[in-house]
DSSP file (Angstrom, degrees, kcal/mol; ACC not computed):
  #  RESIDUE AA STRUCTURE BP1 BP2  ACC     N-H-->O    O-->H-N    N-H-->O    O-->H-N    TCO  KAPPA ALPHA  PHI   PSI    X-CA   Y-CA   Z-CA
    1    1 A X     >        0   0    0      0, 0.0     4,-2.8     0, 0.0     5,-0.4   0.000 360.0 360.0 360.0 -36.0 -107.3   17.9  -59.2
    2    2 A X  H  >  +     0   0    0      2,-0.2     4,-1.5     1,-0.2     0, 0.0   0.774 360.0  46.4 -71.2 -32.1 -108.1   14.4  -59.5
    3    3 A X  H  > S+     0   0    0      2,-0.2     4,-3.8     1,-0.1     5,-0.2   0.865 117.7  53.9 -84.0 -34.7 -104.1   12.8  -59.8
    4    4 A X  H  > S+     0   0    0      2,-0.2     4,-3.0     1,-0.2     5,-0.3   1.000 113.2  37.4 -66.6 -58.8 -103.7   15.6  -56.3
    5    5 A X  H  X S+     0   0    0     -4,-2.8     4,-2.1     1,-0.2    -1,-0.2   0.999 119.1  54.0 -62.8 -46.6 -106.8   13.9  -54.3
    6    6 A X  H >X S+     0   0    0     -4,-1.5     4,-5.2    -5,-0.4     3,-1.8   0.962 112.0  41.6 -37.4 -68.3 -105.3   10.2  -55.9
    7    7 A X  H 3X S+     0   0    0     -4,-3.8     4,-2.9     1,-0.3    -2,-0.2   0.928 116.4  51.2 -63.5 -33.2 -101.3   10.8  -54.4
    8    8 A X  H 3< S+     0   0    0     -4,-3.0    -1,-0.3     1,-0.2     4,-0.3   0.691 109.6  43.6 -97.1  -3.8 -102.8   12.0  -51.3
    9    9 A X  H XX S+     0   0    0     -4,-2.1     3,-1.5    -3,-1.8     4,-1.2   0.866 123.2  43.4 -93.6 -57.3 -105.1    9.0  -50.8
   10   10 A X  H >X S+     0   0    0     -4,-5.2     4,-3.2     1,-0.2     3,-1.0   0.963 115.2  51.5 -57.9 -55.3 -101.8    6.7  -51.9
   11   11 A X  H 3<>S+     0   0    0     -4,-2.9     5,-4.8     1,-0.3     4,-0.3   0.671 111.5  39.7 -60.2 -12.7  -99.7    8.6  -49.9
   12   12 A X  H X45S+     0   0    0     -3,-1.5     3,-0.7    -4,-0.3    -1,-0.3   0.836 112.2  56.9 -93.4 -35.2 -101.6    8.4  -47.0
   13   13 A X  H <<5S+     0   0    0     -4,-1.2    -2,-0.2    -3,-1.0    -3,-0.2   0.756 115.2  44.5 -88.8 -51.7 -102.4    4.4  -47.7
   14   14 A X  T 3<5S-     0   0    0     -4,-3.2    -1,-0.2    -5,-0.3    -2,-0.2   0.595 110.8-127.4 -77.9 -20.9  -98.5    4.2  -47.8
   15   15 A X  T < 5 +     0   0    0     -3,-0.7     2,-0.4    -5,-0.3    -3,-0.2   0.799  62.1 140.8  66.5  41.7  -97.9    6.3  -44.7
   16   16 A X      < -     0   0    0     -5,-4.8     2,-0.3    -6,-0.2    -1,-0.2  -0.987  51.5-124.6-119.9 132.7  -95.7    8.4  -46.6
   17   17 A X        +     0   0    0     -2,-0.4    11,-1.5    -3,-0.1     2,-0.6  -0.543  31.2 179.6 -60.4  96.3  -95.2   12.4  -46.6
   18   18 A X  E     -A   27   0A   0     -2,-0.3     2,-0.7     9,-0.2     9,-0.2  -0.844  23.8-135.4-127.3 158.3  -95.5   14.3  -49.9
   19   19 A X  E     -A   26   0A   0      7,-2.1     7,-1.0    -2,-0.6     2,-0.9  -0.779  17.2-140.3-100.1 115.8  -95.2   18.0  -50.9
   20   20 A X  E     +A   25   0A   0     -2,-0.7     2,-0.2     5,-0.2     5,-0.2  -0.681  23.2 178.4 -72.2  95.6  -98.0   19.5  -53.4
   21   21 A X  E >   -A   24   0A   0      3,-1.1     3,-0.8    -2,-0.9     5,-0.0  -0.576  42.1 -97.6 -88.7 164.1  -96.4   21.9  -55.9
   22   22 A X  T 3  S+     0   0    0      1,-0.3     3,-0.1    -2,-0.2    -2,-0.0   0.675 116.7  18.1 -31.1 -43.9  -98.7   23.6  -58.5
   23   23 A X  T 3  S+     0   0    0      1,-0.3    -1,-0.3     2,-0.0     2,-0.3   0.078 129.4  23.5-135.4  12.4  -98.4   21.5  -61.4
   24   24 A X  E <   -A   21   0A   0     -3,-0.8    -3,-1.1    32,-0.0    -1,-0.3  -0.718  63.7-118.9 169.0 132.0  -96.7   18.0  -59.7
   25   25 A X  E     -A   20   0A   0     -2,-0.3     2,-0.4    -5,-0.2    28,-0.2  -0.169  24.0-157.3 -62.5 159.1  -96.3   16.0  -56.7
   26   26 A X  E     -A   19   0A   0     -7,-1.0    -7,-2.1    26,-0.1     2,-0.4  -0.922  20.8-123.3-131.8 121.2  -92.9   15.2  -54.9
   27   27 A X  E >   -A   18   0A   0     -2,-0.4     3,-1.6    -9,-0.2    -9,-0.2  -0.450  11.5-153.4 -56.4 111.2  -92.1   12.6  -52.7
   28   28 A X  T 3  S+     0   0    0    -11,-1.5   112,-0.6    -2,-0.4    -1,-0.1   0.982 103.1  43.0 -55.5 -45.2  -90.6   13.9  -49.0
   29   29 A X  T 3  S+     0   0    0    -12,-0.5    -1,-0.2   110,-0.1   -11,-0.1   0.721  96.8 101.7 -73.5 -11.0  -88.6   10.6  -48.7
   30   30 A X    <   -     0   0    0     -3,-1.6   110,-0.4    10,-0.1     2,-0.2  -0.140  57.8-152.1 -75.0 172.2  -87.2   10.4  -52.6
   31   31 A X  E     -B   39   0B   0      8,-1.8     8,-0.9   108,-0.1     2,-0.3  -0.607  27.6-160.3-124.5-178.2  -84.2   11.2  -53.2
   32   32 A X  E     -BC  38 138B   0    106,-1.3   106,-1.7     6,-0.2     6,-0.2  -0.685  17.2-118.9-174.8 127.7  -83.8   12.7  -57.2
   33   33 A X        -     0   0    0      4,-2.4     3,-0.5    -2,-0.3    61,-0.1   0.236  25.1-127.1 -36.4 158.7  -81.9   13.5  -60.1
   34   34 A X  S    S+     0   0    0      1,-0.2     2,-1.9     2,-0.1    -1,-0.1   0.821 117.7  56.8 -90.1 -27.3  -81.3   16.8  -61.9
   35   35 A X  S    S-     0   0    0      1,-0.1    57,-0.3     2,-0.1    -1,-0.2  -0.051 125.9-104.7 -98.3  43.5  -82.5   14.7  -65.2
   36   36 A X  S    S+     0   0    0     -2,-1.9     2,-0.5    -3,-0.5    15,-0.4   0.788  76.1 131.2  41.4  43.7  -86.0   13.9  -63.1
   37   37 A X        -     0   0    0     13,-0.2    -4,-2.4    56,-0.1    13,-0.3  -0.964  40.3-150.4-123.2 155.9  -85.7   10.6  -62.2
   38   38 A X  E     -BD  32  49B   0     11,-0.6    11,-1.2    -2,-0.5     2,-0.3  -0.525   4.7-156.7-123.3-160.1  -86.3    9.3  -58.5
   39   39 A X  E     -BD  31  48B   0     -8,-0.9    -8,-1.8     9,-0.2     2,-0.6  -0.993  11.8-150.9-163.1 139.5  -85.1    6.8  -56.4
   40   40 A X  E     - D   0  47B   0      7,-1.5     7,-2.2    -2,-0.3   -10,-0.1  -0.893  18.8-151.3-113.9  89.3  -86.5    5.0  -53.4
   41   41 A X  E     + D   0  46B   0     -2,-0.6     5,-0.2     5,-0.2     3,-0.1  -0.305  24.0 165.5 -58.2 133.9  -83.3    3.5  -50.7
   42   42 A X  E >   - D   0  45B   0      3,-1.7     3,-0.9     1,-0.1     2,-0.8  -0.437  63.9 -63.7-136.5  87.2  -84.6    0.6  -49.0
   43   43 A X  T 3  S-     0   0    0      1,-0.2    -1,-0.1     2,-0.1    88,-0.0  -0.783 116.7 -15.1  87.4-125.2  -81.5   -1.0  -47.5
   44   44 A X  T 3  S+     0   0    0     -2,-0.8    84,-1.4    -3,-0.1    -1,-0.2   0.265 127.7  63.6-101.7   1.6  -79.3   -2.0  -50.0
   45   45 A X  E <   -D   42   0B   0     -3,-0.9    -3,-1.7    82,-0.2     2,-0.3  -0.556  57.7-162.6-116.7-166.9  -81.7   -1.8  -53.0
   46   46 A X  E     -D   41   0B   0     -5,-0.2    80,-2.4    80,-0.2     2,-0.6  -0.840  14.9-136.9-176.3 117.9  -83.5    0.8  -54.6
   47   47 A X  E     -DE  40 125B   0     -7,-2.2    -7,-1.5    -2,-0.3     2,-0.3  -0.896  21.9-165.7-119.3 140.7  -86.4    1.4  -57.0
   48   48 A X  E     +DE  39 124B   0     76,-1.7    75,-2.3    -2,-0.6    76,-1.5  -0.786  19.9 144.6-105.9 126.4  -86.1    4.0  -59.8
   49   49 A X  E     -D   38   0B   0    -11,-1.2   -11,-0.6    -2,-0.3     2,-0.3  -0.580  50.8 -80.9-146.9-149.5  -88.8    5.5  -62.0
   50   50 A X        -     0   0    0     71,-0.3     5,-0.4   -13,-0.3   -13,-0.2  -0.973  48.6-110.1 -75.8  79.9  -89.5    9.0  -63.6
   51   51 A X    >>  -     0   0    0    -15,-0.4     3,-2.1    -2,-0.3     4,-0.8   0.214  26.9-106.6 -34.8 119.9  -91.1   12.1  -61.5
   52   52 A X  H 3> S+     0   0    0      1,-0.3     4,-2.2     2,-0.2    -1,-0.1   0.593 121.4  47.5 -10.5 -45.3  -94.4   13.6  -61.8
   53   53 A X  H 3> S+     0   0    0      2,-0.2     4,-1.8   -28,-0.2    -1,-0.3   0.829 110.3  52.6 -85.0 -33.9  -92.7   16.9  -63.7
   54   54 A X  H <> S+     0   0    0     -3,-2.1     4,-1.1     2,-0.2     3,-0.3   0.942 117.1  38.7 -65.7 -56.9  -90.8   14.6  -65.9
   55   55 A X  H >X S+     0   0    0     -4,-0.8     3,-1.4    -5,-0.4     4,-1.0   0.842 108.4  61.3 -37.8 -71.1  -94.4   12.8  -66.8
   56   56 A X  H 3< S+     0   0    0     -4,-2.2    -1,-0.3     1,-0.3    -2,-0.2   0.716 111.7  38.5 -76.3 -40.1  -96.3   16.0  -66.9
   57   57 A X  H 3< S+     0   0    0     -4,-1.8    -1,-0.3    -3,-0.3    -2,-0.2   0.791 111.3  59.0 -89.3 -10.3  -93.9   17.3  -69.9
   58   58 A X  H << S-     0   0    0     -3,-1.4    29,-0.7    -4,-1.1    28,-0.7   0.805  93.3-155.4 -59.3 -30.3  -93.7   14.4  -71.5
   59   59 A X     <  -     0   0    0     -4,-1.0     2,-2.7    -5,-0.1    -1,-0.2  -0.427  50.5  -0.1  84.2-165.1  -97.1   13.8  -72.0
   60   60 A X  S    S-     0   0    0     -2,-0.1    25,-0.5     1,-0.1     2,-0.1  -0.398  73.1-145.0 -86.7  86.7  -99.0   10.6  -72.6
   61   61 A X        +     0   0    0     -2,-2.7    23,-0.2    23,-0.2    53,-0.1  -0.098  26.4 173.4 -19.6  91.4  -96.5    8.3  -72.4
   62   62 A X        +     0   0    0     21,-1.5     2,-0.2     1,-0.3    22,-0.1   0.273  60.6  20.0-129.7  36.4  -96.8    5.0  -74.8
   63   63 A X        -     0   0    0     20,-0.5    20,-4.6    47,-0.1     2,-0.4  -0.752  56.1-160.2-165.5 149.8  -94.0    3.1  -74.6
   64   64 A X        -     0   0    0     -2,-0.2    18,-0.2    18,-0.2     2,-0.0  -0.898  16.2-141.2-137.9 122.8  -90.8    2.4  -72.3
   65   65 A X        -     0   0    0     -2,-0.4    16,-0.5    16,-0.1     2,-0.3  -0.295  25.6-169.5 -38.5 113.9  -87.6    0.9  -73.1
   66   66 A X        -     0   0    0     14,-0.1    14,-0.1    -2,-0.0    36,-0.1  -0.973  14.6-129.4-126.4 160.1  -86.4   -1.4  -70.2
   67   67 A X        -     0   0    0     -2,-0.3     3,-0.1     1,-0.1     2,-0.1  -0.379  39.3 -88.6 -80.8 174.6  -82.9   -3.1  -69.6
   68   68 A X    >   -     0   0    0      1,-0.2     3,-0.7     2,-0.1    31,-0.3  -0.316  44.6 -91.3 -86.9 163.1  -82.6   -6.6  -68.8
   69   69 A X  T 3  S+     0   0    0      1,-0.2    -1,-0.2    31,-0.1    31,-0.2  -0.502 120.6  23.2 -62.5 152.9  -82.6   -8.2  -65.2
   70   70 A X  T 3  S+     0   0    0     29,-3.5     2,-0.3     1,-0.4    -1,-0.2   0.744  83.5 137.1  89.3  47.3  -78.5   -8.1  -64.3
   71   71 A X  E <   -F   99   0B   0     -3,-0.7    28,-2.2    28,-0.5    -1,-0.4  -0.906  59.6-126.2-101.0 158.7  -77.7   -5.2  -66.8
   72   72 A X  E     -F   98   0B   0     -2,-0.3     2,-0.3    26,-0.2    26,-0.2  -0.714  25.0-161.0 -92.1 142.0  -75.1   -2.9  -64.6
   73   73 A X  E     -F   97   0B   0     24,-1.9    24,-3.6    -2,-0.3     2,-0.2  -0.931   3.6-153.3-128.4 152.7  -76.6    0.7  -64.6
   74   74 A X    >   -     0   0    0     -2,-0.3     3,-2.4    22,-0.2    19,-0.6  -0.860  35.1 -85.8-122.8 148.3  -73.9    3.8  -63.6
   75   75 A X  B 3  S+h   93   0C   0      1,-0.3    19,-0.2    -2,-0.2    21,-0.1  -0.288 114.7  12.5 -39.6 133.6  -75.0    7.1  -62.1
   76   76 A X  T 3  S+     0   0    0     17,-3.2    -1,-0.3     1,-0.2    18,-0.1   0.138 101.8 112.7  98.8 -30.8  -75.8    9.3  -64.9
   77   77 A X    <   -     0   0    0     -3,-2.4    16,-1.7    15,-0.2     2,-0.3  -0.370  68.4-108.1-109.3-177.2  -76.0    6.9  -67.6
   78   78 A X  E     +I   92   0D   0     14,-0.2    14,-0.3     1,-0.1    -1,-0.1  -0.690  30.5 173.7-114.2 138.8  -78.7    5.9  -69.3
   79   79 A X  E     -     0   0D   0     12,-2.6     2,-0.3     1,-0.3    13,-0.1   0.658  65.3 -25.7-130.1  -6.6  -80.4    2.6  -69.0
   80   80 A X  E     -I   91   0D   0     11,-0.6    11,-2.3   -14,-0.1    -1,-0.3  -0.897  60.9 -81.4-142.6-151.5  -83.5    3.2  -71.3
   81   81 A X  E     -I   90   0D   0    -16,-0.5     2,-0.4     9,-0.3     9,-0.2  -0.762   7.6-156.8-136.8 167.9  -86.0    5.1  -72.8
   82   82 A X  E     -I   89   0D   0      7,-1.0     7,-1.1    -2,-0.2     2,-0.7  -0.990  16.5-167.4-131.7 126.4  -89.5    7.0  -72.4
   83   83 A X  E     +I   88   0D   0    -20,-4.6   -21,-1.5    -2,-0.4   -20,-0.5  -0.772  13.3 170.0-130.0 117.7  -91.5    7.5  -75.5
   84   84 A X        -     0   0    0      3,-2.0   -23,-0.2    -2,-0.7   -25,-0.1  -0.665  52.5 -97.9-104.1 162.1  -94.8   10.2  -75.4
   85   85 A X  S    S+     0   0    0    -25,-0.5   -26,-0.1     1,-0.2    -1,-0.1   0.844 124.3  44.8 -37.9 -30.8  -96.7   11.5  -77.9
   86   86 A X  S    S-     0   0    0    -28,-0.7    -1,-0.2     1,-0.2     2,-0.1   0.842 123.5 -17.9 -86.1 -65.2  -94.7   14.4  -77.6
   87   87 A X        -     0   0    0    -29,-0.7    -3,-2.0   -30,-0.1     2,-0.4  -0.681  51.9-119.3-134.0-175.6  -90.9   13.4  -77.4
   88   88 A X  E     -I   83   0D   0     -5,-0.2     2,-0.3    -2,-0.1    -5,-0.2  -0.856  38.5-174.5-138.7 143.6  -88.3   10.0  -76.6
   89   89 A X  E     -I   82   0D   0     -7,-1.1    -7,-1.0    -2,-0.4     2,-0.4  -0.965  29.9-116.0-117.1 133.4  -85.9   10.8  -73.3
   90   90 A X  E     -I   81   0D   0     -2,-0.3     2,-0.4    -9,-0.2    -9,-0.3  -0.691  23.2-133.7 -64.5 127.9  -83.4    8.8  -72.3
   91   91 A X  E     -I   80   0D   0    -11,-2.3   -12,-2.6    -2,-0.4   -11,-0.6  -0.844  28.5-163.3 -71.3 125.5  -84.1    7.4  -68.6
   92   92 A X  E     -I   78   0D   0     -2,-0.4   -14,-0.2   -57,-0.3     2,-0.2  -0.604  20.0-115.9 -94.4 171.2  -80.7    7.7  -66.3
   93   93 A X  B     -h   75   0C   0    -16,-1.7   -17,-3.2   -19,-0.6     3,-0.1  -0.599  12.9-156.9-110.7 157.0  -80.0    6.0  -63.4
   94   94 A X  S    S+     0   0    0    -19,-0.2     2,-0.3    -2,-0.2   -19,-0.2   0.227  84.3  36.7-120.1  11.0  -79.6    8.1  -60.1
   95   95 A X  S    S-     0   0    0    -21,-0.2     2,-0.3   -49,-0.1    -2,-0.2  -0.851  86.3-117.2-136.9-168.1  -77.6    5.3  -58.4
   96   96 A X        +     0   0    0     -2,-0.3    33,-4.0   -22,-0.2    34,-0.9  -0.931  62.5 110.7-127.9 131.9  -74.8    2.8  -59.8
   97   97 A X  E     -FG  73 128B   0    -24,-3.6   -24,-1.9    -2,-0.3     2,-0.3  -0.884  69.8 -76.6-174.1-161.0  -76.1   -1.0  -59.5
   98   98 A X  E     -FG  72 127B   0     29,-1.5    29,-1.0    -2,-0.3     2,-0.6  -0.873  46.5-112.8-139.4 151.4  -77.3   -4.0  -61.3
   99   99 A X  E     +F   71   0B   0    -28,-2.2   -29,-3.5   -31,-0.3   -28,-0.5  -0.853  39.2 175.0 -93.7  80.4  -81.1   -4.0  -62.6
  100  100 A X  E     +     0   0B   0     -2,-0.6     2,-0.3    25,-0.5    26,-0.2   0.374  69.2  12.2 -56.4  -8.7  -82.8   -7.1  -60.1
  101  101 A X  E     - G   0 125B   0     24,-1.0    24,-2.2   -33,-0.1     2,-0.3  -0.895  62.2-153.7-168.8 127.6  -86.3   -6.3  -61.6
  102  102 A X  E     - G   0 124B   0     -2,-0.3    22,-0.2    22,-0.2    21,-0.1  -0.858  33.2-111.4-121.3 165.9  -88.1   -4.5  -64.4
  103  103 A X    >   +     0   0    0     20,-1.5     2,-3.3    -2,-0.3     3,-1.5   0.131  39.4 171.6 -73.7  23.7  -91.8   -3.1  -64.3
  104  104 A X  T 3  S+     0   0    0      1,-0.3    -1,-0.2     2,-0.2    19,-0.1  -0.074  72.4  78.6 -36.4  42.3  -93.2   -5.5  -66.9
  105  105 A X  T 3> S+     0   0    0     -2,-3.3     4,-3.1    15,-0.1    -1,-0.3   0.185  88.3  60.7-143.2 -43.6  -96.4   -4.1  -65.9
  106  106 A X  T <4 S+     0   0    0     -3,-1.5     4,-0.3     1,-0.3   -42,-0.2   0.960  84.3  75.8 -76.5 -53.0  -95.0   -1.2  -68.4
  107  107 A X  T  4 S+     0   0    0      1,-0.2     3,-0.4     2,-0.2    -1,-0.3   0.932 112.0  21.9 -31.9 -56.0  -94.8   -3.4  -71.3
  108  108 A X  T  4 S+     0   0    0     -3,-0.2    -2,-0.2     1,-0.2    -1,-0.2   0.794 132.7  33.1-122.5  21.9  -98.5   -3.3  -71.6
  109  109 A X    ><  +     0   0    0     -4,-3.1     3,-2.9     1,-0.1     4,-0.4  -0.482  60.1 165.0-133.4  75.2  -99.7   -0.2  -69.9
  110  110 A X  T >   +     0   0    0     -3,-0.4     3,-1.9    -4,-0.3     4,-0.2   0.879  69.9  74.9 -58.4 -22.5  -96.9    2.3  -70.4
  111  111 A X  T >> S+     0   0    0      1,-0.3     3,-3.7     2,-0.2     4,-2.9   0.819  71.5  82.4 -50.8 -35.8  -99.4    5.0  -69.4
  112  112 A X  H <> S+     0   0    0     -3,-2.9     4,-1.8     1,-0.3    -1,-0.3   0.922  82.6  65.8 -57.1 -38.0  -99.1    3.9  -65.5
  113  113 A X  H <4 S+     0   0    0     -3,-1.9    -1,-0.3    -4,-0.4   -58,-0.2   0.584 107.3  38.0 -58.3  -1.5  -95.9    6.1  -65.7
  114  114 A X  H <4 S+     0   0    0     -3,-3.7    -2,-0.2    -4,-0.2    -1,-0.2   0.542 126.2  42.0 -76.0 -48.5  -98.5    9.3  -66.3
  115  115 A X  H  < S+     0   0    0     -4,-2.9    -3,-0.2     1,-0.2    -2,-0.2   0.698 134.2  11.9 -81.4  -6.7 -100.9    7.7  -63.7
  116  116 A X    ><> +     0   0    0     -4,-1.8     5,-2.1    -5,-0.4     3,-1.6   0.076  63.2 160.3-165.4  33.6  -98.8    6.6  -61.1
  117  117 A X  T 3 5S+     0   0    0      1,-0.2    -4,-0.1     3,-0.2   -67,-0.1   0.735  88.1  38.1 -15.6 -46.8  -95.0    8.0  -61.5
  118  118 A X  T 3 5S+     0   0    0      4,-0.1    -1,-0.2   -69,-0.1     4,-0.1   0.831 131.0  18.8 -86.6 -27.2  -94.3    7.2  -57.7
  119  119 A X  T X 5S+     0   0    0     -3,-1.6     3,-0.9    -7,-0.1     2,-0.3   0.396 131.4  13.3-119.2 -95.9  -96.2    3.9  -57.2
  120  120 A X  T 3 5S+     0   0    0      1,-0.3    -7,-0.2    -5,-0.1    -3,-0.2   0.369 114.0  62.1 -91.2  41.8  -97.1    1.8  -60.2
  121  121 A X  T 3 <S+     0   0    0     -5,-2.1   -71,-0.3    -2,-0.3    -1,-0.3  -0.438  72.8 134.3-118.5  55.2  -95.0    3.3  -63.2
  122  122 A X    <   -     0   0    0     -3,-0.9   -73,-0.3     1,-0.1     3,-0.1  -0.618  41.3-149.4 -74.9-173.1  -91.5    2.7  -61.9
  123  123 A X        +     0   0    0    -75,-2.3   -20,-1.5     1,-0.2     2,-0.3   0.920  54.4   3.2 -98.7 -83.2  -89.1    1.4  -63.7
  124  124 A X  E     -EG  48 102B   0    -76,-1.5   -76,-1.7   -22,-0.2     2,-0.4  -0.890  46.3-148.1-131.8 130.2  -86.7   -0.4  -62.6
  125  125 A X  E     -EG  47 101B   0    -24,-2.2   -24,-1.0    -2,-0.3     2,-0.5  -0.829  33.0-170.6 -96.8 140.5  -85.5   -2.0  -58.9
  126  126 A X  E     -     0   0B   0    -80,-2.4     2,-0.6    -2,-0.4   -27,-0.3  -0.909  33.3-119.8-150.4 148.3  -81.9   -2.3  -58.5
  127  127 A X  E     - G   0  98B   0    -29,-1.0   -29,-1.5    -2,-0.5   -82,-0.2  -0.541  44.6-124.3 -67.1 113.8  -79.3   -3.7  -56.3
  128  128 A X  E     - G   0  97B   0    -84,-1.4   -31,-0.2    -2,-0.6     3,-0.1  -0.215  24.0-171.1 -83.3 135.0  -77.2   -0.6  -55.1
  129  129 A X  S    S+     0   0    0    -33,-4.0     2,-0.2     1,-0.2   -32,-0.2   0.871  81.4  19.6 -92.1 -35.7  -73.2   -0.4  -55.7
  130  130 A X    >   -     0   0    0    -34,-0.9     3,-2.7     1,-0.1     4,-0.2  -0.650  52.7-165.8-147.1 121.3  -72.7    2.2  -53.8
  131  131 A X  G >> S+     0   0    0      1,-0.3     3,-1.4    -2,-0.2     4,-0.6   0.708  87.5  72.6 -41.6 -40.7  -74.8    3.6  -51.2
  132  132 A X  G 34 S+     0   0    0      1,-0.3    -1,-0.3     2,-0.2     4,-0.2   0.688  85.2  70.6 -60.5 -13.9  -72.5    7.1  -51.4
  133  133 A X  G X> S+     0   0    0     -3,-2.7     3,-2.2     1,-0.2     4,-0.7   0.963  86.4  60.1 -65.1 -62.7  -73.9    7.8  -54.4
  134  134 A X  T <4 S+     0   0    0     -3,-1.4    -1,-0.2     1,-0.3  -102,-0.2   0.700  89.7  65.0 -27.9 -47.7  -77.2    8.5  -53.0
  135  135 A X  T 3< S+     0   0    0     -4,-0.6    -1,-0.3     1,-0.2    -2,-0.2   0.656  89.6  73.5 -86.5  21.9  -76.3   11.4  -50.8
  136  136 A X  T <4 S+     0   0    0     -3,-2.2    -2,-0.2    -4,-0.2    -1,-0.2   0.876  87.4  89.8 -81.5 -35.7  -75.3   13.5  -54.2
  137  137 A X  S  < S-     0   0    0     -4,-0.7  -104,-0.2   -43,-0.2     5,-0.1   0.028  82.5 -96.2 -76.0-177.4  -78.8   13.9  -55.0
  138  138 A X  B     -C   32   0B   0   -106,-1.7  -106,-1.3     4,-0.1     2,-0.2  -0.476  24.3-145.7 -83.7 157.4  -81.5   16.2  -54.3
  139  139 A X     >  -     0   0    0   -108,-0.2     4,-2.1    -2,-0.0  -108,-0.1  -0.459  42.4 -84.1 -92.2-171.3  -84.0   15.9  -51.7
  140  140 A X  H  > S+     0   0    0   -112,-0.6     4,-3.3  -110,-0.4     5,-0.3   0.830 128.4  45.7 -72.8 -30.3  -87.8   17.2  -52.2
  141  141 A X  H  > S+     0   0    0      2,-0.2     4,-3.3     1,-0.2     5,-0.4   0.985 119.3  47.8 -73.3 -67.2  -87.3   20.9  -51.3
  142  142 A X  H  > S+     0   0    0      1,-0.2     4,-4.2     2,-0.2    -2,-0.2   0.872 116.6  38.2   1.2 -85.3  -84.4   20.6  -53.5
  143  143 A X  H  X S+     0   0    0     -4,-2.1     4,-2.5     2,-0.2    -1,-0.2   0.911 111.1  55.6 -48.3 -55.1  -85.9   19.0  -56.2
  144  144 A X  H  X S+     0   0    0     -4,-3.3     4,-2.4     1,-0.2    -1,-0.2   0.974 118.6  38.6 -64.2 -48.1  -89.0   20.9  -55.9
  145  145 A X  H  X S+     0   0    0     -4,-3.3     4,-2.2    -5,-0.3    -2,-0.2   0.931 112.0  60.9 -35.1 -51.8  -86.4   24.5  -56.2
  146  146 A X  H  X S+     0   0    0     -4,-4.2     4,-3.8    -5,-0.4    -1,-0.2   0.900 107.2  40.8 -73.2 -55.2  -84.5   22.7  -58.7
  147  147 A X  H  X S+     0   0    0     -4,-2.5     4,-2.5     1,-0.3    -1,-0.2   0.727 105.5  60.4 -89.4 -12.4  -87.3   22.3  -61.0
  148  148 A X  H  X S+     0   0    0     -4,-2.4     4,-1.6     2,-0.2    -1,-0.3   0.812 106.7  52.4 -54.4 -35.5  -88.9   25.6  -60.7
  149  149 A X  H  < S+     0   0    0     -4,-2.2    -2,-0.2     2,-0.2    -1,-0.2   0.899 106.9  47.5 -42.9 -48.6  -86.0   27.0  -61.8
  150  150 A X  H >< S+     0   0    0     -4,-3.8     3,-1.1     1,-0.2    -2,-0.2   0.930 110.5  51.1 -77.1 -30.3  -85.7   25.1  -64.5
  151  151 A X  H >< S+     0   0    0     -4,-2.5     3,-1.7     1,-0.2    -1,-0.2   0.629 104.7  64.6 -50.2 -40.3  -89.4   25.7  -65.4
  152  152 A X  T 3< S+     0   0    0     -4,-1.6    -1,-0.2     1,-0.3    -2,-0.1   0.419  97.7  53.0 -90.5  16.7  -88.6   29.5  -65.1
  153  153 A X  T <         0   0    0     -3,-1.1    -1,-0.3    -4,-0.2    -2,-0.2   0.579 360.0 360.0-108.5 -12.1  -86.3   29.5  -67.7
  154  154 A X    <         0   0    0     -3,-1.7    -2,-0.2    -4,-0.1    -1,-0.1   0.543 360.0 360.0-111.4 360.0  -88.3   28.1  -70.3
């Protein structure tokens, strides 16, 4: 109840539109991956982090792998790691780019990727290669579908 009344005081603070599912927020404006990461267009860049549902099954997240500034990251492929009490995932990337910024905020409080998935656990900022990329992914109703499905399976 507490992370719901949190995103809707950020979101509101941010002036941004989000949808409340049961168990995890979504962002209206993200765009997203089937392998739960999302991605924020602003122009010609883009910042990438992990999704509320991704968090939620991970658990409490205490450490993340990050690439160096200028590593090239590809749709799909994997540019680090998440490690929780529970499991290690690989992070993909949901665009193709070069890595302009990492969270080094994450170095020593990986947990902001439990507390703050949307705002201050992302990952990674990156310079976009191609924009086209972008409209392959899901949007929030999407996303939100996509992952009840997957939820209903398990």
């Amino acid at each position: 109840m507490a992370s719901k009344l949190w995103a809707s005081r950020a979101a509101s603070y941010f002036r941004i539109s989000i949808f409340h599912r049961g168990f995890a927020t979504v962002i209206k404006d993200f765009k997203y991956a089937d392998t739960h990461e999302w991605v924020k267009v602003d122009g010609s860049s883009a910042t990438v982090g992990i999704t509320d549902h991704a968090q939620d099954h991970l658990g409490d997240v205490v450490y993340v792998e990050l690439p160096e500034v200028g590593t090239a990251v590809t749709q799909g492929g994997s540019f680090g790691a998440v490690e929780s009490v529970k499991a290690t995932s690989d992070i993909n990337s949901p665009i193709s780019g070069k890595v302009v910024e990492v969270n080094k905020e994450l170095n020593n409080s990986p947990g902001l990727v439990n507390a703050s998935p949307y705002e201050n656990g992302w990952i990674i900022k990156v310079e976009i290669g191609n924009s086209e990329e972008v409209k392959s992914l899901m949007d929030s109703d999407q996303y939100s579908k996509f992952c009840e499905e997957e939820d209903a399976k398990h």
